[in-house]
Every structure is written in C-alpha cells, then in structure tokens.
N, C-alpha and C positions, 0 to 999 in steps of 0.2 A: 504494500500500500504506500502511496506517496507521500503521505501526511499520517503521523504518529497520532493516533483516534483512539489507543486505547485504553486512557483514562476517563473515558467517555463513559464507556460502555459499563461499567458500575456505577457510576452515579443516575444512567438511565435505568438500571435493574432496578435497582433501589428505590430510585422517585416512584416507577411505574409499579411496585408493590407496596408503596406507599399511597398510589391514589386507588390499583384496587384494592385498598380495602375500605376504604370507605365507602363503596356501597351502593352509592349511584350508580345508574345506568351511564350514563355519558362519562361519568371518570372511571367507572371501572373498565370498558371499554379502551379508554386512552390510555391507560395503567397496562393495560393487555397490549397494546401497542408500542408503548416505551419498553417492558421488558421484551418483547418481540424484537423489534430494531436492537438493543444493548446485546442479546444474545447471538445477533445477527452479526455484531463488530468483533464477539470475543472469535466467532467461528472464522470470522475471513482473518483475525490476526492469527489462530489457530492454524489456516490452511497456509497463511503465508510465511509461518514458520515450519511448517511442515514440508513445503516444498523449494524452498530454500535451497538444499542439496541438489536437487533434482535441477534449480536453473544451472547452479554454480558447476556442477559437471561437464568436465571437458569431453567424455561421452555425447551429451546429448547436443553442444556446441560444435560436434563434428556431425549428427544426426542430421540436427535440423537445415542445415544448406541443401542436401542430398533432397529433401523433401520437397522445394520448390522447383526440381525438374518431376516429381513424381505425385499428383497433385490426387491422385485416386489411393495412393498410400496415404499421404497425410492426411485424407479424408475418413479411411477408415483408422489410422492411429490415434487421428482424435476422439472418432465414436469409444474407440476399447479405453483409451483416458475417461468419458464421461463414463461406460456403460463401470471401471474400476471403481468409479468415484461414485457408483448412484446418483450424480447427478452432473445436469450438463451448466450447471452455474458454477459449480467449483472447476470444471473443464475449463470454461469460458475463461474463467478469473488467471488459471495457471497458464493459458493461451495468450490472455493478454498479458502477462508479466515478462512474455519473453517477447526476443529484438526475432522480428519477424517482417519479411515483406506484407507491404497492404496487400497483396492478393492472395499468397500464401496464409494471411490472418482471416480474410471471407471464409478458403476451403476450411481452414480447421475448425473456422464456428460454427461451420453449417456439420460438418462431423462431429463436432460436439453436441448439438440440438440433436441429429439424429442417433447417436448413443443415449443421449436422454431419454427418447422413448424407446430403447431397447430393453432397458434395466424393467421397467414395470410390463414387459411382453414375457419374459423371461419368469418372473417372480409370479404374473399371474396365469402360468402354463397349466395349474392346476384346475382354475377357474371352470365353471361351466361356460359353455358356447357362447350366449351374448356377452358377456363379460370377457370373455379374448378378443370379440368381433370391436368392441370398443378400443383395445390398445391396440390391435390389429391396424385398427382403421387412423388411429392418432398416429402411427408410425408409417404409414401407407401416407396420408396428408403432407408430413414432414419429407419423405423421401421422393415423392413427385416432386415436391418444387426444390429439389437440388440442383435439377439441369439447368433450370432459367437462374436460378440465384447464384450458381456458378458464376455461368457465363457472365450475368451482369454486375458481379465483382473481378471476375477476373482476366476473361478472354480480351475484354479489350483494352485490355492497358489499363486498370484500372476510371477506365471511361465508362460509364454505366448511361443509357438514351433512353428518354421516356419519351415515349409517343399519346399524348394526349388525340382524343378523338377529332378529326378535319387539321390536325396540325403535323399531317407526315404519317408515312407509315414505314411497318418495315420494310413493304415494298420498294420501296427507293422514291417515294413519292416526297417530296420536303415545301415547306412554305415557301412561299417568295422571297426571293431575297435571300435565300438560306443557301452558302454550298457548302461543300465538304472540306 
C-alpha cells in the first residue's frame, strides 16, 4: 500500500463497536460499516505483508517479462493466483503491486476476475443442478467477455475505440472530418 493506513484501522474497529452498541438502527448499521472497512485495512496490510516475498523475488522478476510475449499464460497464471487466493481482489491487489506493462496488467485482471469465479464453481461441485447452473453461468458471463476486453486493452497499443451509435462503426465507416 502506498500510504501507511494502519493505525486507522483500530481506531475504526473500535468506534464502529462503539456505535453498534448503542442500538439504533442507523448507528448500528454505520458501526457495522466502520468495523467492516477497519477489518478491510488490517486484511490488505495483512496481504501486503504476506506477499512481500513473493514481489521481492528475483524468480518471479525473471517470470514476469516472459509473460508479456505469452498473454494466454498470464491469463491463466493469474486465474490459478485468484482461484489460490479465493478471491480475485487479493489477485487484483498483488497484480497491481507489481511493475507490469498496461497491457500485460488488463490480461492479468481479467484472469484474475475469471479465477474468481472459478473458486465458488469448484466448492459448489456438490450443489444440486440449479445451484451449479448459477456459478456455471456467472463464470460463463465472465469468460465471454474476455475476447472483446482483451483486445480493447491490449491489441491495440493500449488504444481502446468506442463506437457510439451514427458516430462510426467498426466497419470502417468514421465521422466527418475524422481520419486515421
């Protein structure tokens, strides 16, 4: 983390089991929220003392270059980083702490999203039928839109084009006035 925040984070536990207990709907509530957020600060200084090692490795400082000619590895390295971690926000978080290309940083987040929903397809294998057809289908969501959110992070130079409707298409149709 950029900014040392973890003196914070006890004096929000503490206020926010201070306000719930008094009682009210509305501060207990906001009491629920403050120790929320405080438990939120100890876990990301937690994770980022935890992976520490893991940046400062001259292993994964020779990894990580190989990975920007190989962008279908780094996609699935980052899913098996979220699907290790149960979750694809501590992926995210350990993705963003390293020195990485902007494009190489698109593929790993979108392979960290879709690791995210691999961990609850995996845990809920036991489930009856509707209930896999739901994770099924949230990991089905996420892994369709990998090709277009690739490409609009990274194929073109980190140039991303949005085509608003009568304003260009991808056809090669463009406004006036507009060239390449």
């Amino acid at each position: 983390m950029s900014t040392d925040i973890t003196a914070v984070a006890p004096v929000l536990v503490l206020l926010g089991y201070g306000l719930r207990r008094r009682g009210t709907t509305v501060t207990s509530g906001v009491g629920t929220a403050l120790i929320g957020v405080g438990l939120m600060l100890v876990s990301l200084t937690l994770l980022d003392q935890a992976t520490a090692p893991l940046r400062a490795s001259p292993q994964m400082a020779a990894f990580l270059p190989m990975l920007d000619q190989a962008w279908p590895v780094a996609l699935a390295f980052a899913a098996g980083i979220a699907l290790l971690c149960s979750s694809s926000l501590a992926a995210v978080l350990l993705i963003g702490s390293l020195v990485l290309p902007p494009d190489l940083t698109v593929v790993m987040v979108l392979g960290a999203n879709l690791g995210g929903a691999m961990a609850p397809v995996l845990a809920g294998a036991t489930l009856d039928i509707a209930a896999r057809r739901v994770l099924l289908g949230n990991l089905t969501v996420r892994a369709i839109g990998l090709p277009d959110r690739a490409a609009a992070g990274g194929a073109g130079g980190g140039r991303a084009e949005c085509h608003a409707p009568g304003r260009g298409a991808p056809g090669g149709q463009r406004p006036p006035g507009v060239s390449t």
